[in-house]
C-alpha positions as CSV (number, residue, x, y, z in Angstrom):
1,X,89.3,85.5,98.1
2,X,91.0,88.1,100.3
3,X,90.2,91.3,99.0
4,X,92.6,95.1,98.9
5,X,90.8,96.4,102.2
6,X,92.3,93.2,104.4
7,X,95.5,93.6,102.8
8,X,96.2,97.4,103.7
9,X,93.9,97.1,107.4
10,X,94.6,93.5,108.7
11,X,97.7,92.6,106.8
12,X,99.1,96.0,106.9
13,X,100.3,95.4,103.1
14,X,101.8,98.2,101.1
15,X,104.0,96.5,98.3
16,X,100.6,96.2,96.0
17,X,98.9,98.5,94.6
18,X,94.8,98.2,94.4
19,X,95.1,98.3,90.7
20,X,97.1,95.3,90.7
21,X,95.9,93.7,94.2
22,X,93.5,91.0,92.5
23,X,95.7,89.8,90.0
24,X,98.2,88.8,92.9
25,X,95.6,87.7,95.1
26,X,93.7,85.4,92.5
27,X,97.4,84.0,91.7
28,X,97.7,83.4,95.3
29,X,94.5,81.5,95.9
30,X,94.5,79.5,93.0
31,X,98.3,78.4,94.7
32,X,96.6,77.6,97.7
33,X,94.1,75.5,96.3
34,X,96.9,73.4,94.2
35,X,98.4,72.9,97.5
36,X,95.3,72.1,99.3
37,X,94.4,69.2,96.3
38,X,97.7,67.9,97.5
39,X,98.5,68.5,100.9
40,X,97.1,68.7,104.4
41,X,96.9,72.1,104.8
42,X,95.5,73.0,108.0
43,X,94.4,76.4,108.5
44,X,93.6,78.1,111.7
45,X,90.1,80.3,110.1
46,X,89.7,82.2,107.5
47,X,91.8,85.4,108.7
48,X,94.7,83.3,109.0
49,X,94.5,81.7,105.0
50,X,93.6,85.2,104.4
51,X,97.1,86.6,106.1
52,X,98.9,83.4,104.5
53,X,97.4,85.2,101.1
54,X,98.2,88.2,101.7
55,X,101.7,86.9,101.5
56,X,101.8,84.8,99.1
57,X,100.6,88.0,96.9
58,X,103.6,89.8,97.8
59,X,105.5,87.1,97.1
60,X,104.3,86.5,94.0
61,X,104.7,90.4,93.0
62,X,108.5,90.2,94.1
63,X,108.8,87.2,91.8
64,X,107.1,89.0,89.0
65,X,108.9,92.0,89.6
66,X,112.4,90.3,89.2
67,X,111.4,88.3,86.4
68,X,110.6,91.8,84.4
69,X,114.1,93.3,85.7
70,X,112.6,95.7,87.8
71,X,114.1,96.3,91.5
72,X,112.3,94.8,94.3
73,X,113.6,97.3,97.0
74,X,111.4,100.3,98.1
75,X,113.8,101.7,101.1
76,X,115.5,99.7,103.2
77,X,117.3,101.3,106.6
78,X,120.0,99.6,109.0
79,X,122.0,102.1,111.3
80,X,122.8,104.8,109.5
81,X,122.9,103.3,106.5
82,X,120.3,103.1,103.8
83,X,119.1,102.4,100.4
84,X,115.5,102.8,98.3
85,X,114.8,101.9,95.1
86,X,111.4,101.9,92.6
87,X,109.4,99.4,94.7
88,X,108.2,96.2,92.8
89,X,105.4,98.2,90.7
90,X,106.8,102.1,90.3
């Protein structure tokens, strides 16, 4: 299972905090395996299932996140406009 180091370093995550990281990331994998039972899922090593995981998580997170009512949105910037919100877990 990816772990919270590869997330922040390789992935360059920052949605999830450590706290929560393996929840996410055990949701994630056990995903991956229900669509490896099913599917041909080809995978290019382990650094890119662990990037596709890494992914997932935050997915999963945002999903979680809008489920509970809370806003997804951290900051977002286009021009000179912009907006920022709680983040998925403030």
């Amino acid at each position: 299972m990816v772990d919270y180091e590869f997330y922040v370093n390789c992935y360059l995550g920052s949605a999830i905090p450590e706290k929560t990281f393996s929840g996410v990331a055990a949701q994630a994998q056990a995903y991956l395996n229900r669509l490896k039972g099913c599917c041909r899922v080809e995978s290019s090593g382990a650094e890119a299932e662990n990037m596709a995981l890494c992914a997932m998580a935050e997915a999963i997170g945002y999903f979680d996140a809008a489920q509970n009512g809370q806003g997804g949105l951290r900051y977002a910037s286009v021009g000179t406009v912009s907006v920022s919100g709680k983040g998925i877990y403030s």
